[in-house]
C-alpha positions in Angstrom: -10.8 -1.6 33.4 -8.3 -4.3 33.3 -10.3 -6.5 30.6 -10.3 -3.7 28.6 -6.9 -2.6 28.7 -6.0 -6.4 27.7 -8.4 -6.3 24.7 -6.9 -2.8 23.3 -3.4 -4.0 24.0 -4.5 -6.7 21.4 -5.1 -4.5 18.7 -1.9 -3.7 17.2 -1.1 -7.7 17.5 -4.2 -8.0 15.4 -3.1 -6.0 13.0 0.5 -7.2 12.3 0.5 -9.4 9.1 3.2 -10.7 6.5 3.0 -8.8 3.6 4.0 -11.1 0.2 4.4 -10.4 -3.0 4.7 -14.1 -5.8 5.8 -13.2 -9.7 4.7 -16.5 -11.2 3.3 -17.2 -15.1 -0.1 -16.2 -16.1 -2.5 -18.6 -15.4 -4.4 -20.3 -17.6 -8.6 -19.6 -16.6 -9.5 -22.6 -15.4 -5.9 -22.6 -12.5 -6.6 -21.0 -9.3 -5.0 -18.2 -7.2 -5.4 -17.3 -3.6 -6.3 -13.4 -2.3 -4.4 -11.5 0.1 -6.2 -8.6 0.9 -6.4 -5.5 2.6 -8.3 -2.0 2.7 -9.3 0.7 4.8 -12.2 0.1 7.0 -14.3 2.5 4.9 -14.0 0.0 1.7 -15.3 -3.7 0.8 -14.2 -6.3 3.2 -12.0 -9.2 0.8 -14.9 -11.6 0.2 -17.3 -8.8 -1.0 -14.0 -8.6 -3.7 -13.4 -11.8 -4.2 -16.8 -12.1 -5.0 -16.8 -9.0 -7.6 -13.9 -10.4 -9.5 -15.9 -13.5 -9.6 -18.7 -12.2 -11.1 -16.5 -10.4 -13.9 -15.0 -13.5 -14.6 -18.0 -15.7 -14.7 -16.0 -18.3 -13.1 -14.5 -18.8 -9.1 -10.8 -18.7 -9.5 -10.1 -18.7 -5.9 -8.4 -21.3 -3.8 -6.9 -20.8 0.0 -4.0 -23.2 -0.6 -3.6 -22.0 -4.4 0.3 -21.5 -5.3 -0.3 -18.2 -7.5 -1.4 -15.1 -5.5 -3.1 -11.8 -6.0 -2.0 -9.0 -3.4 -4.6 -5.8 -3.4 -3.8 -3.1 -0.8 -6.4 -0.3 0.0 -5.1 3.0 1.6 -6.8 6.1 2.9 -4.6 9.5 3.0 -7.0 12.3 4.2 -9.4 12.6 1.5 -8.0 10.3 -0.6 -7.8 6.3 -1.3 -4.8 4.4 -2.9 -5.2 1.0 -4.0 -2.5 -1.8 -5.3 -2.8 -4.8 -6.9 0.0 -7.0 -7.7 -0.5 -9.6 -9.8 0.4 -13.1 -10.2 3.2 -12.0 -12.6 4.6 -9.5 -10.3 3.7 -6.6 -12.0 2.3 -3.8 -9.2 -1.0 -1.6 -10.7 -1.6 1.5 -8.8 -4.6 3.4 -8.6 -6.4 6.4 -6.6 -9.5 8.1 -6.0 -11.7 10.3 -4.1 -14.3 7.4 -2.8 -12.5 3.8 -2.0 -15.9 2.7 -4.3 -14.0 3.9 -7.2 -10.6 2.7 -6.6 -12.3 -0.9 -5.7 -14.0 -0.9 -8.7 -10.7 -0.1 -10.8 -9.2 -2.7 -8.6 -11.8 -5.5 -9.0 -11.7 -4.6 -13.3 -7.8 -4.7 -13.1 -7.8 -7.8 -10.9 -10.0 -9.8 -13.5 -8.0 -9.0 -16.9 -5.7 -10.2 -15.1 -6.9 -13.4 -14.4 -9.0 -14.0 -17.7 -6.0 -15.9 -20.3 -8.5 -14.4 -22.7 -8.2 -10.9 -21.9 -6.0 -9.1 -24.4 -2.9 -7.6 -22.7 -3.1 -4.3 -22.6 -0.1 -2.0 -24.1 2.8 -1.1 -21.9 3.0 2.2 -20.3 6.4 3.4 -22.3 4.9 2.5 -25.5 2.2 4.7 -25.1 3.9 7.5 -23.2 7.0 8.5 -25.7 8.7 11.8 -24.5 11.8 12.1 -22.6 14.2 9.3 -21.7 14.6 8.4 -18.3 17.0 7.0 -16.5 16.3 5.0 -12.8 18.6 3.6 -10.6 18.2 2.2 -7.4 20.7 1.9 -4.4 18.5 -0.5 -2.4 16.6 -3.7 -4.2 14.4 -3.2 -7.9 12.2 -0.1 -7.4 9.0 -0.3 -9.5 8.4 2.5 -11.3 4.7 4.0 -12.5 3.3 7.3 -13.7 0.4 9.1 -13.0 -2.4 9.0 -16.1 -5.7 10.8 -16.4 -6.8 13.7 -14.2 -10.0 14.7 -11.9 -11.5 13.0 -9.2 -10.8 9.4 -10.5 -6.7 8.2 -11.8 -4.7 5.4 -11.9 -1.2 4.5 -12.1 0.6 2.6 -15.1 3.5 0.6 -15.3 6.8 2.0 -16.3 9.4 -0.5 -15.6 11.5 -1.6 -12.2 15.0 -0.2 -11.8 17.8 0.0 -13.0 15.5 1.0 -16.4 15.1 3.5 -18.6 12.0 4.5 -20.2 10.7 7.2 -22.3 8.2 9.8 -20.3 6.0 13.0 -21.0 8.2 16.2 -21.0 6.9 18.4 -18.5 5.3 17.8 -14.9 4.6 13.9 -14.1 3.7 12.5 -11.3 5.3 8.8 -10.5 4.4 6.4 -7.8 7.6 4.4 -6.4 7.4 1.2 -4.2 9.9 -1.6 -3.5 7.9 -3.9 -1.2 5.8 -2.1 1.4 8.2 1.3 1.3 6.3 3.5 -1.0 6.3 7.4 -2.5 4.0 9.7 -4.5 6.9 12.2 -6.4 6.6 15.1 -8.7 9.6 15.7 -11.0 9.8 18.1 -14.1 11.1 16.5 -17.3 12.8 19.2 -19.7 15.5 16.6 -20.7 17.1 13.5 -20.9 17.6 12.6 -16.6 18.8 10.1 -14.7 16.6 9.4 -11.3 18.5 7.9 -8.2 16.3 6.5 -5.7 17.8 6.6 -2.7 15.7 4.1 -0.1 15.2 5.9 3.7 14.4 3.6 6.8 11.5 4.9 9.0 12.7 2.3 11.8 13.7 5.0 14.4 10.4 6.6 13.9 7.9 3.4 14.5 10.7 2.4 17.5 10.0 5.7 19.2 6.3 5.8 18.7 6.6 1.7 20.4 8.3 3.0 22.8 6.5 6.0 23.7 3.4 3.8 23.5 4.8 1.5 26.1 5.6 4.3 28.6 2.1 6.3 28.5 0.3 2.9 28.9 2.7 1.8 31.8 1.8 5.8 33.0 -1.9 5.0 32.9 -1.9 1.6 35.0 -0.2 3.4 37.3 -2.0 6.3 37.4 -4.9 3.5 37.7 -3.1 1.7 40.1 -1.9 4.2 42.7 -4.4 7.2 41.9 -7.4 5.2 43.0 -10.5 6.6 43.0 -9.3 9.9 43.2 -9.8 12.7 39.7 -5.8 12.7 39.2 -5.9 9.0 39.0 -8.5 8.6 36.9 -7.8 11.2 34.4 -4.7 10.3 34.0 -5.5 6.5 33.4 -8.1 7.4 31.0 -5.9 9.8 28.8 -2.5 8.3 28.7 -3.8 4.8 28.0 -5.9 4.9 24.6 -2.9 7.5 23.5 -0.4 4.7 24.5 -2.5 2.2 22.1 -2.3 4.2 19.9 1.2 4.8 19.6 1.6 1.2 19.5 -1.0 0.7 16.3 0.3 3.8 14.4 4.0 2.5 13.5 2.3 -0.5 11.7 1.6 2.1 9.0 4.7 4.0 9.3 6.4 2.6 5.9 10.0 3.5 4.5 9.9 5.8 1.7 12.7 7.3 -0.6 14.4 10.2 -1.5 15.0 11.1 -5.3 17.5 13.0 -7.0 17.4 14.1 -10.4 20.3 14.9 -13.1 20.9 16.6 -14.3 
């Protein structure tokens, strides 16, 4: 039983990772870039992408020890996946779906435009959108900014701009994706008139401390239980319940991320 507590212990070590993000120029299509890459279990693992792109391209752009980067992050929330790409120039694309087969393929599409110097760029977000001016402010680092286009089972996020900005949205309902780093949040905010949005930043730190913590207890619980219970059914219940619960509890703040709160005036 021992072995295997030692291997699930390892998980959550396994799972910890340095999350980057590199603005840099546009390449030209010959220069190469390196992948950091992550998804759900469900999706493509990050050579099956790499590859992809690849094909698009008609070329290999990739390189381990390249200076320029592409980051792509792959999240499933219930029924639904989010994907993220941001690219070499620091811009963050955003996209979701019902299968992670569709967001990868938006992902893979997305990741080779940007990496073809041939490609033409496509049009900003605010030049399309028109509408409602905007204001967003920040009270913790450059917030990027993107909105919500298209409808049904397949959508993807544009660019707006990265706080403090101001751009010009749809009036009515939109729905806007904000991230600074790894904090993140999907909003909802009713446009009737010119606003200004404050983004207020909120640390999740006590949260992922407490689940840590509780993790370390209920698997400290379970040895014990394992240790002094014996053979006996009280022993061996309680070993077998409090232990996978206590890995748990340490895996699950890994993907407890800050988020915001947003105010809108007026």
């Amino acid at each position: 039983m021992r072995p295997l507590f030692v291997i699930a212990l390892a998980l959550p070590i396994s799972i910890s990772f340095a999350l980057t993000a590199t603005a840099g120029v546009r390449p030209a299509a010959a220069e190469s870039v390196s992948l950091d890459y992550r998804a759900d279990t469900s999706c493509i693992d990050g050579a099956r992408f790499a590859d992809e792109v690849s094909a698009k391209l008609g070329f290999v752009p990739w390189s381990d020890d390249a200076a320029s980067r592409i980051r792509v992050r792959i999240d499933r929330d219930g029924r639904t996946f989010t994907g993220t790409l941001r690219g070499i120039d620091g811009a963050v694309k955003a996209v979701d779906g019902a299968t992670c087969a569709e967001v990868t393929a938006a992902l893979v599409t997305t990741a080779a435009t940007s990496l073809d110097a041939g490609a033409a760029a496509p049009a900003p977000v605010t030049a399309q959108l028109g509408g409602v001016p905007v204001t967003f402010v920040a009270d913790h680092g450059r917030v990027d900014v993107s909105v919500k286009i298209g409808s049904g089972a397949f959508n993807y996020y544009g660019d707006v701009c990265t706080s403090p900005c101001r751009a010009h949205l749809p009036q009515g309902r939109v729905h806007l994706l904000l991230r600074d780093g790894d904090a993140y949040r999907y909003t909802d905010l009713l446009l009737e008139q010119a606003s200004t949005i404050s983004i207020h930043r909120r640390s999740r730190r006590s949260t992922r401390v407490t689940l840590w913590l509780g993790g370390a207890a209920l698997i400290a619980g379970g040895l014990a239980a394992f240790t002094f219970g014996g053979d006996s059914t009280v022993g061996i219940a309680g070993g077998s319940l409090c232990l996978p619960i206590g890995v748990g509890s340490l895996i699950v703040p890994f993907f407890v991320k800050d988020t915001f709160t947003v105010t809108q005036s007026p």
